[in-house]
DRENPA-3360 file (N, C-alpha, C; in nm, 2 decimals, always signed):
BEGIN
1 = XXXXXXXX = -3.17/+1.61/-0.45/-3.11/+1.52/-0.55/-2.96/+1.57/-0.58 ~ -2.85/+1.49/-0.62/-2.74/+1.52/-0.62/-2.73/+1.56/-0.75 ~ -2.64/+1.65/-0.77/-2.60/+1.66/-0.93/-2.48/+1.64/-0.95 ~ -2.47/+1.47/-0.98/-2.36/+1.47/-1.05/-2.24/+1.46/-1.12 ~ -2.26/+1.57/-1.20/-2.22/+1.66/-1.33/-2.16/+1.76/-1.23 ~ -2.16/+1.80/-1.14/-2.14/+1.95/-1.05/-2.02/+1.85/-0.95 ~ -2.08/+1.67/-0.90/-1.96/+1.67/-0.83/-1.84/+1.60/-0.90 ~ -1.85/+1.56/-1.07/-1.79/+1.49/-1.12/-1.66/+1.65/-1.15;
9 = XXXXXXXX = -1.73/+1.77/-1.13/-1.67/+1.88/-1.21/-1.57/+1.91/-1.12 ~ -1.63/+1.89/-0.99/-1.53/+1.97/-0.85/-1.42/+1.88/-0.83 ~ -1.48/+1.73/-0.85/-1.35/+1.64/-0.83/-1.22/+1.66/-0.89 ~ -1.30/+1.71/-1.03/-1.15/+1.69/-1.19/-1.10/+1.84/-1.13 ~ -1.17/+1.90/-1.10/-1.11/+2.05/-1.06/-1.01/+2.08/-0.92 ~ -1.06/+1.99/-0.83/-1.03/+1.98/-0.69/-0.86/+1.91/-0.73 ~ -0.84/+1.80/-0.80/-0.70/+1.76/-0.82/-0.66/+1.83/-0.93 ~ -0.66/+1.92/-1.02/-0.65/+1.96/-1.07/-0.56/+2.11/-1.04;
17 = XXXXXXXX = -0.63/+2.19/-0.94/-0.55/+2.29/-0.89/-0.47/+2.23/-0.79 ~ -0.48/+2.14/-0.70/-0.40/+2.10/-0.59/-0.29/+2.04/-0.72 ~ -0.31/+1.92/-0.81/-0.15/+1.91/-0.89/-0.06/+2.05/-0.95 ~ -0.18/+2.12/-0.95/-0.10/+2.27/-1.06/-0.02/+2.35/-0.95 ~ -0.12/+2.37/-0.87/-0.03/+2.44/-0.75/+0.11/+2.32/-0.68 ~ +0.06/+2.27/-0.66/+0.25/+2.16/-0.67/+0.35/+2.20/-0.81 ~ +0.29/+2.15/-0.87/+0.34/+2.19/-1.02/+0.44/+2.30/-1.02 ~ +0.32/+2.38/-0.97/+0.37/+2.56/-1.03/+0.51/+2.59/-0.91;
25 = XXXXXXXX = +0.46/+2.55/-0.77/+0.57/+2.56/-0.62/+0.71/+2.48/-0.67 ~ +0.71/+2.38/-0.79/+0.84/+2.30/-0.81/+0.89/+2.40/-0.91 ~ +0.81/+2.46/-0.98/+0.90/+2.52/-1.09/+0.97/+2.64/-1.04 ~ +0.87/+2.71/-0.96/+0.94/+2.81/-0.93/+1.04/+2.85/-0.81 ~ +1.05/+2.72/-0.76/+1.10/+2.69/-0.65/+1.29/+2.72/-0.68 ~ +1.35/+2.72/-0.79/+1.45/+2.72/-0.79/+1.49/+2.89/-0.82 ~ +1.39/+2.97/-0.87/+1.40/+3.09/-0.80/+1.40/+3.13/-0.68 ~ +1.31/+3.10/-0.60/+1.32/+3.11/-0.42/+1.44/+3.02/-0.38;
33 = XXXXXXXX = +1.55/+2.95/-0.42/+1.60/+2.89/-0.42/+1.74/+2.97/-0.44 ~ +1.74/+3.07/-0.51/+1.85/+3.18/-0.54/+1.86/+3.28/-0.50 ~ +1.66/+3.33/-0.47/+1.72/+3.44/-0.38/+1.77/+3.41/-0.22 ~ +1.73/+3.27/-0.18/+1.77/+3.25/-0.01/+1.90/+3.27/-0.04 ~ +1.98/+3.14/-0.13/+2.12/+3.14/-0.18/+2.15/+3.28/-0.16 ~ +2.15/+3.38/-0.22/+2.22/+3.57/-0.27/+2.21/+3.59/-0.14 ~ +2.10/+3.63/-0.01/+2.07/+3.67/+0.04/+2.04/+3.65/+0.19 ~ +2.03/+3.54/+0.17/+1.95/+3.54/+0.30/+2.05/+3.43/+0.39;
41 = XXXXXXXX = +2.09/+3.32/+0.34/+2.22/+3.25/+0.38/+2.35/+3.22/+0.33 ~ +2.46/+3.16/+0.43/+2.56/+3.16/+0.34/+2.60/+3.03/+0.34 ~ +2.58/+2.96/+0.23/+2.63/+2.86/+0.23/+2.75/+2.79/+0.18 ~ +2.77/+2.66/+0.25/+2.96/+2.59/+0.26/+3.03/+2.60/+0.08 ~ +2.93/+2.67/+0.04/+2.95/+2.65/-0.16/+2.99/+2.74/-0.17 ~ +3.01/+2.75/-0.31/+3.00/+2.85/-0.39/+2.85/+2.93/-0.45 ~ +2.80/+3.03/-0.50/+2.65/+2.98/-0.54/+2.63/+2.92/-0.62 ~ +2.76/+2.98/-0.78/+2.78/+2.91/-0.90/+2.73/+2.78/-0.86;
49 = XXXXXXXX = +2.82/+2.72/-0.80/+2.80/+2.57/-0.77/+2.66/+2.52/-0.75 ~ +2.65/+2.56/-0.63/+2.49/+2.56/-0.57/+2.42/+2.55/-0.65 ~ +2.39/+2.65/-0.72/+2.28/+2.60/-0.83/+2.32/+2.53/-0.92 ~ +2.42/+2.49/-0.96/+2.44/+2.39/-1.05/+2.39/+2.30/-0.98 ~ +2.40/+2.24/-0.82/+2.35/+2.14/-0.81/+2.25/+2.13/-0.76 ~ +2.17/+2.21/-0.75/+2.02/+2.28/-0.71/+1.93/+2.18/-0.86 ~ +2.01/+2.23/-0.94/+1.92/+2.22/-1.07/+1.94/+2.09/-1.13 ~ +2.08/+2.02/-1.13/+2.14/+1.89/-1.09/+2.05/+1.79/-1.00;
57 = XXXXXXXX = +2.00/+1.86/-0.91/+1.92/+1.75/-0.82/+1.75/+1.73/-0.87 ~ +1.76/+1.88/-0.92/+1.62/+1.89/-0.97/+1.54/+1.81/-1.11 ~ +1.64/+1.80/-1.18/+1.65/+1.71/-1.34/+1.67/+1.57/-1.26 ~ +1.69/+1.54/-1.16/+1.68/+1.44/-1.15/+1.55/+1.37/-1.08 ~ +1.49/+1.50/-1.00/+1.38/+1.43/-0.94/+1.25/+1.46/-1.05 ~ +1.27/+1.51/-1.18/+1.12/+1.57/-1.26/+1.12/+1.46/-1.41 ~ +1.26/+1.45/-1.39/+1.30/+1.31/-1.53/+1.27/+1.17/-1.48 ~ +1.14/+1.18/-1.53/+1.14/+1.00/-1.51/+1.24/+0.89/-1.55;
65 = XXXXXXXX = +1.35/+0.96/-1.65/+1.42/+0.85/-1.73/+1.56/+0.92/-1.64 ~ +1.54/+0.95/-1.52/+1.70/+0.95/-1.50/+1.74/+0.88/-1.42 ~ +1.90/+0.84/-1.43/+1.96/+0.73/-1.37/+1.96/+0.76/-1.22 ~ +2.01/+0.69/-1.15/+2.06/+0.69/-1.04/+2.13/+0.83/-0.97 ~ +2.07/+0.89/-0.86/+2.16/+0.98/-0.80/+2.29/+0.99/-0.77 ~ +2.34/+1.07/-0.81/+2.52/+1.15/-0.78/+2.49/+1.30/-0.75 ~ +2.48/+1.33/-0.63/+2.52/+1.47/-0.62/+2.69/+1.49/-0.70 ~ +2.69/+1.64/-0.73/+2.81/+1.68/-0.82/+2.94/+1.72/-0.72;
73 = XXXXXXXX = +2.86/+1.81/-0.59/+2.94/+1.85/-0.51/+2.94/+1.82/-0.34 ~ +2.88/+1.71/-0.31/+2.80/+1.65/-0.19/+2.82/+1.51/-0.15 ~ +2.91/+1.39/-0.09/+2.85/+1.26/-0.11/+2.74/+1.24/-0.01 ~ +2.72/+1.16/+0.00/+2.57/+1.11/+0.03/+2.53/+0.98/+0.07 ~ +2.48/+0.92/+0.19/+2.43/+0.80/+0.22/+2.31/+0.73/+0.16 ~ +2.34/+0.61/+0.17/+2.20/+0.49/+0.07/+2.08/+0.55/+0.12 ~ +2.07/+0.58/+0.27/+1.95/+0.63/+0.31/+1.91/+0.74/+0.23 ~ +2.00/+0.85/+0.25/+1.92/+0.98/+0.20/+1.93/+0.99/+0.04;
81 = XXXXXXXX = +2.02/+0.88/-0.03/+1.92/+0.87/-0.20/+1.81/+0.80/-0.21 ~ +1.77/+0.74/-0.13/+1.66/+0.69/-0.09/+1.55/+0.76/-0.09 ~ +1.56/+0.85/+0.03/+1.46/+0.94/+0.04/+1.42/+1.01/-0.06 ~ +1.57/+1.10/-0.19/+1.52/+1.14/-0.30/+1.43/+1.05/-0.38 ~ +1.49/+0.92/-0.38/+1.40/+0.83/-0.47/+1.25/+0.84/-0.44 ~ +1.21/+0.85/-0.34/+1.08/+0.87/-0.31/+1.00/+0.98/-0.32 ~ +1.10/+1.09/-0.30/+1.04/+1.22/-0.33/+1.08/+1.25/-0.47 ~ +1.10/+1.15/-0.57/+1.11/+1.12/-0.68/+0.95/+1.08/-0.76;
89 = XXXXXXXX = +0.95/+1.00/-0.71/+0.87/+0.92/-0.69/+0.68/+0.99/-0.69 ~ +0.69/+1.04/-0.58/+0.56/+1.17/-0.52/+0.60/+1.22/-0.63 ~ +0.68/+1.36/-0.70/+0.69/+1.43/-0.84/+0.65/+1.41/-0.93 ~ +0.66/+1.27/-0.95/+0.61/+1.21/-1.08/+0.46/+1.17/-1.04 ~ +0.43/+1.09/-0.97/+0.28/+1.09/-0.96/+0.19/+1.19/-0.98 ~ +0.25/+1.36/-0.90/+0.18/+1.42/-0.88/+0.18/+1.53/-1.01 ~ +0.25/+1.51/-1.15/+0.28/+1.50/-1.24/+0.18/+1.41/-1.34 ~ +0.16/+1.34/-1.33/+0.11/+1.23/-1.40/-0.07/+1.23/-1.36;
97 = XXXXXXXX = -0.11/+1.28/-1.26/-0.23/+1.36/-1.21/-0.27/+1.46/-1.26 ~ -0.18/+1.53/-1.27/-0.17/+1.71/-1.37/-0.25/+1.64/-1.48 ~ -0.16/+1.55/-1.54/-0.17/+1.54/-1.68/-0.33/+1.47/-1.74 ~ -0.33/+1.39/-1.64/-0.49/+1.30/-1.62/-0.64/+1.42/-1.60 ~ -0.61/+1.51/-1.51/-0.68/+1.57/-1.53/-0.68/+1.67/-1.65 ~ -0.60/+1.73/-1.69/-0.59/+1.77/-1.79/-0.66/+1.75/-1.89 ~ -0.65/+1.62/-1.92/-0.70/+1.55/-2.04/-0.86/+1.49/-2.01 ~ -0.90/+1.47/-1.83/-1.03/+1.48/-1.80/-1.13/+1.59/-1.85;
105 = XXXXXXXX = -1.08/+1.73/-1.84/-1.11/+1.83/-1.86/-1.13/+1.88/-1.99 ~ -1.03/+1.83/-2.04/-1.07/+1.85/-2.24/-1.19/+1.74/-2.24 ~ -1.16/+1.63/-2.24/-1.28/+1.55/-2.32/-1.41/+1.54/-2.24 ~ -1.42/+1.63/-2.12/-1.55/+1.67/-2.08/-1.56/+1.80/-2.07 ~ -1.50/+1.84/-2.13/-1.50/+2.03/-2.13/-1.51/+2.08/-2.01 ~ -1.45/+2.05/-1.92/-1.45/+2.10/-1.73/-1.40/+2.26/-1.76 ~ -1.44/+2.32/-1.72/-1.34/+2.43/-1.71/-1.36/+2.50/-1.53 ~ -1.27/+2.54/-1.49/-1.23/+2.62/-1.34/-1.28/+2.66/-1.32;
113 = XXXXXXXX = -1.45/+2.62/-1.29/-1.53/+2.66/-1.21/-1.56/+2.63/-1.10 ~ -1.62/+2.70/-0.97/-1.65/+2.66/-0.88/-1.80/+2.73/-0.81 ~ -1.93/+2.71/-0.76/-2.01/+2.77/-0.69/-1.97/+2.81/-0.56 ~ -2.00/+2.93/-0.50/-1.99/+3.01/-0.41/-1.94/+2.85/-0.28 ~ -2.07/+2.81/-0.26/-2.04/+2.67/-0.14/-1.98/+2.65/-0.17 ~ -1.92/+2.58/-0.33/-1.80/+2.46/-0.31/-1.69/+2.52/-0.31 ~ -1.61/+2.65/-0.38/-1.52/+2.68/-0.29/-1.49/+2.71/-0.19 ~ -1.60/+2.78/-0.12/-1.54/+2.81/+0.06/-1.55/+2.67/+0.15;
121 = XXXXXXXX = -1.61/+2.55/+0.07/-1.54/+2.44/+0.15/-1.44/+2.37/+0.09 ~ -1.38/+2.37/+0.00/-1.27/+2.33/-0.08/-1.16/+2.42/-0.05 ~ -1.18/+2.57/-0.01/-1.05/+2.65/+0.04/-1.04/+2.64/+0.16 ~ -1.13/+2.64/+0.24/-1.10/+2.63/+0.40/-1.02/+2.56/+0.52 ~ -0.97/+2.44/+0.40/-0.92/+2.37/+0.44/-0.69/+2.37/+0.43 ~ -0.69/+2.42/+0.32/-0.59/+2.47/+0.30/-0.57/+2.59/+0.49 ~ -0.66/+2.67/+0.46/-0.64/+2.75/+0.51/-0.64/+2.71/+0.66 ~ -0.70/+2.65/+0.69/-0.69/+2.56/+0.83/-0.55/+2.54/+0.86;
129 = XXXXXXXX = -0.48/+2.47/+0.76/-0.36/+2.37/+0.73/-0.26/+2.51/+0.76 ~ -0.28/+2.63/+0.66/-0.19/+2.72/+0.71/-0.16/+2.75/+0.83 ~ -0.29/+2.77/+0.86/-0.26/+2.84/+1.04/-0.22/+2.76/+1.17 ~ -0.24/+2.68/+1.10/-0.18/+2.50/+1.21/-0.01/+2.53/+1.19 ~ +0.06/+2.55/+1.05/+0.18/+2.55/+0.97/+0.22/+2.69/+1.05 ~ +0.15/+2.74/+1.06/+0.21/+2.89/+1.09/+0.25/+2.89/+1.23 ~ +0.16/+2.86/+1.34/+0.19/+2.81/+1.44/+0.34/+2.77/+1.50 ~ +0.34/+2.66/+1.44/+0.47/+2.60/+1.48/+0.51/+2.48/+1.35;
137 = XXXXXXXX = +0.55/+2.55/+1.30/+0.60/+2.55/+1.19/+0.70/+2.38/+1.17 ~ +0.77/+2.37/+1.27/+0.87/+2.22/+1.31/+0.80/+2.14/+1.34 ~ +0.74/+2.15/+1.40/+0.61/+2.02/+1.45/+0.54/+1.96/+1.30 ~ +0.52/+2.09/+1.22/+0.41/+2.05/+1.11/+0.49/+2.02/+0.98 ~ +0.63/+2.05/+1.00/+0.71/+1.96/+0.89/+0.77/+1.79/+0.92 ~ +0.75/+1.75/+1.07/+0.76/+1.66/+1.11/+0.65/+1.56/+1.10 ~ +0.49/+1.63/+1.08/+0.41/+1.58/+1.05/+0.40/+1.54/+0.91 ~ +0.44/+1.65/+0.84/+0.43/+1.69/+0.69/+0.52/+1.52/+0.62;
145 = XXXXXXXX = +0.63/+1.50/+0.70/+0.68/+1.41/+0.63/+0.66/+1.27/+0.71 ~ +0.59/+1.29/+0.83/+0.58/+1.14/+0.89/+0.43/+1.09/+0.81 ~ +0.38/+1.21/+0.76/+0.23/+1.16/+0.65/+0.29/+1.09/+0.54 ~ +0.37/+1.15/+0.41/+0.43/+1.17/+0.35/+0.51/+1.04/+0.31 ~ +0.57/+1.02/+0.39/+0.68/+0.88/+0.43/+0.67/+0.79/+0.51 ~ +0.69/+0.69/+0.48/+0.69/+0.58/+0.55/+0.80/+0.48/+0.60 ~ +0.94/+0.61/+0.62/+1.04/+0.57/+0.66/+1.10/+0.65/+0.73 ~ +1.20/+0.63/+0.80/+1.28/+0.71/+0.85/+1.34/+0.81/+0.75;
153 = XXXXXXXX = +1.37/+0.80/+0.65/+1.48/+0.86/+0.56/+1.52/+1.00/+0.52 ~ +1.38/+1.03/+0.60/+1.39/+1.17/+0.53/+1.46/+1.27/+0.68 ~ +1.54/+1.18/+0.76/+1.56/+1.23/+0.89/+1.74/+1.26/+0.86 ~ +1.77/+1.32/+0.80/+1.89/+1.34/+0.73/+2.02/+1.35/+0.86 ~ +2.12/+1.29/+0.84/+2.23/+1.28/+0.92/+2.32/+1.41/+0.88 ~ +2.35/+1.52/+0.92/+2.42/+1.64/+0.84/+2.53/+1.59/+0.80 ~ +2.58/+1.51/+0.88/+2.74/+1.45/+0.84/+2.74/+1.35/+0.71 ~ +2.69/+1.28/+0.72/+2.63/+1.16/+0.66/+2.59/+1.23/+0.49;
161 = XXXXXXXX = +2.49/+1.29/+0.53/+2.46/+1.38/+0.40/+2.42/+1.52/+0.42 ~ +2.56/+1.57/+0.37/+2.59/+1.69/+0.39/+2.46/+1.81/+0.26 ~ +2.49/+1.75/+0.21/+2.32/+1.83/+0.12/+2.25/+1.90/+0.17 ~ +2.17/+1.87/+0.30/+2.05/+1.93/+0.41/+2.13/+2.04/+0.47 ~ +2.23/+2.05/+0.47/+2.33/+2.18/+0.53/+2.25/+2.30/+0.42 ~ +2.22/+2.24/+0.26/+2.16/+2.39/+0.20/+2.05/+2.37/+0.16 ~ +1.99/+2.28/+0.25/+1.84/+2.26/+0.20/+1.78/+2.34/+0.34 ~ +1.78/+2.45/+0.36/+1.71/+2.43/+0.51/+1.58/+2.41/+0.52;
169 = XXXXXXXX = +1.54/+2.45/+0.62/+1.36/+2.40/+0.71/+1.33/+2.52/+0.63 ~ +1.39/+2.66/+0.62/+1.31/+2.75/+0.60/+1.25/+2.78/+0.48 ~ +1.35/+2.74/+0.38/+1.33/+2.72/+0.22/+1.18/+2.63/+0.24 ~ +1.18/+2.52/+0.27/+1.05/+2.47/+0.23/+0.98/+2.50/+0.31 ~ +0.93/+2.57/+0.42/+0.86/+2.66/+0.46/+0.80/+2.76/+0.35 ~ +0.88/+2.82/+0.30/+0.84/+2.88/+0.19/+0.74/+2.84/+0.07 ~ +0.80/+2.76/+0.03/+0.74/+2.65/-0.10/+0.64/+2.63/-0.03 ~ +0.61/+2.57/+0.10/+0.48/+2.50/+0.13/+0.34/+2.64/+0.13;
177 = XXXXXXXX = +0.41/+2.76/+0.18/+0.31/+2.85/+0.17/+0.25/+2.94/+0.06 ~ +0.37/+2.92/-0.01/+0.38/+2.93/-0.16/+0.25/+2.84/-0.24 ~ +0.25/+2.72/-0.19/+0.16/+2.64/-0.22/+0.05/+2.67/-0.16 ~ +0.00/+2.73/-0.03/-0.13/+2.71/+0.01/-0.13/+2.86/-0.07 ~ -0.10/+2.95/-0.07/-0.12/+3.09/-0.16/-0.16/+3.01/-0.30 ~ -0.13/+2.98/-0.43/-0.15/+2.94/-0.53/-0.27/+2.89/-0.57 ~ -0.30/+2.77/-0.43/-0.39/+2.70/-0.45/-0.56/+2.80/-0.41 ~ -0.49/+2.88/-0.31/-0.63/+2.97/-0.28/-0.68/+3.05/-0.40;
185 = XXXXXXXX = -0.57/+3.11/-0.42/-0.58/+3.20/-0.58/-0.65/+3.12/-0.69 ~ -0.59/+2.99/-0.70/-0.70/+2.91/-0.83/-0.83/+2.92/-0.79 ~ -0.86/+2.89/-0.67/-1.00/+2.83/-0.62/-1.08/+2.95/-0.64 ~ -1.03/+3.08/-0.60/-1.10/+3.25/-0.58/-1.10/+3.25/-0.78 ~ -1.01/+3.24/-0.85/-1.05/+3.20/-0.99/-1.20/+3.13/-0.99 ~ -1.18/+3.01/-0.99/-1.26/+2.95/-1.03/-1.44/+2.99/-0.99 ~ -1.41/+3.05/-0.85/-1.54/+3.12/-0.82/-1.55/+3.19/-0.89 ~ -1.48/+3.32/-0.90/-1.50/+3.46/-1.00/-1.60/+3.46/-1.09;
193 = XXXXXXX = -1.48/+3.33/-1.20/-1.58/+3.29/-1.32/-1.70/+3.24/-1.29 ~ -1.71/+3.15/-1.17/-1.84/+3.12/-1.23/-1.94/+3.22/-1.15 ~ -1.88/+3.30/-1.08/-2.00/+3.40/-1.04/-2.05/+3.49/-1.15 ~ -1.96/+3.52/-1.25/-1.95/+3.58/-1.36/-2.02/+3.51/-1.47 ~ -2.01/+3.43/-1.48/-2.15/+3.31/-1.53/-2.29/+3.35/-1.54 ~ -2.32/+3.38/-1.39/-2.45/+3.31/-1.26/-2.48/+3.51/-1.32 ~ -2.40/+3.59/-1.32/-2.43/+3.73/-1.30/-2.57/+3.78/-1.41;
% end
């Protein structure tokens, strides 16, 4: 017999850490975003700058109510504000999910639980995804956004839109693993407790 109560719980839980783990990868993202800046590349800027428009681009893709794109130090083709628009777009959805579940979880009192089975098949799959990502890493960002999009636009012209000069491949490389880490950590949570429950 199915219970459920157990799969209504995994569901609200299941989007729930995958929005938070997005969530948490965008916030912190503009720290891994300063140490690449300091350290690791040099880019055609200043960094002052840089992050000014690091964070400039950022308020623009987390603010529902903002206008129209202007990079501060960059011009830019219709295509590639396009692309932001979309990955504007994904932000806010995946935002607006956070929040749904959230509020699933109060007025059914869900809390981050998971039984032994349903996380090791709820994490496995991440982890699958990593080692595919780990692989070859170019292939699976080409994937990542031919899933993702349903346009060309995210295929950036360097000249055209000079921006992608300090966005590299490697930076979100980062963030994406960043994310499959986060997300394993919720789920190994959620077990804990409820092994700690069941104890």
């Amino acid at each position: 017999m199915i219970d459920w109560l157990r799969v209504r719980d995994n569901i609200v839980n299941i989007f729930f850490v995958l929005t938070a783990a997005i969530f948490s990868v965008i916030a912190l993202s503009g720290i891994v975003y300063y140490i690449n800046a300091n350290w690791f590349y040099d880019f055609p800027i200043n960094n002052a700058n840089l992050m000014k428009e690091y964070a400039h681009l950022m308020e623009y893709l987390l603010n529902p109510f903002s206008g129209e794109l202007k990079f501060l130090y960059f011009p830019a083709s219709r295509s590639g504000l396009l692309h932001f628009v979309d990955v504007k777009n994904l932000f806010l959805l995946n935002n607006i999910v956070f929040l749904i579940t959230l509020g699933l979880k109060k007025v059914f009192k869900i809390k981050l639980r998971f039984y032994a089975k349903d996380a090791a098949v709820i994490g496995i799959l991440p982890v699958i995804i990593g080692i595919i990502a780990a692989m070859d890493f170019d292939q699976f960002f080409v994937m990542f956004h031919e899933v993702l999009f349903r346009n060309s636009d995210w295929m950036f012209d360097p000249v055209a839109d000079p921006i992608i000069n300090v966005l590299p491949e490697e930076f979100f490389e980062q963030l994406i693993f960043m994310f499959f880490i986060i997300f394993e950590i919720m789920v190994y949570i959620g077990y804990k407790k409820r092994a700690k429950e069941l104890s």
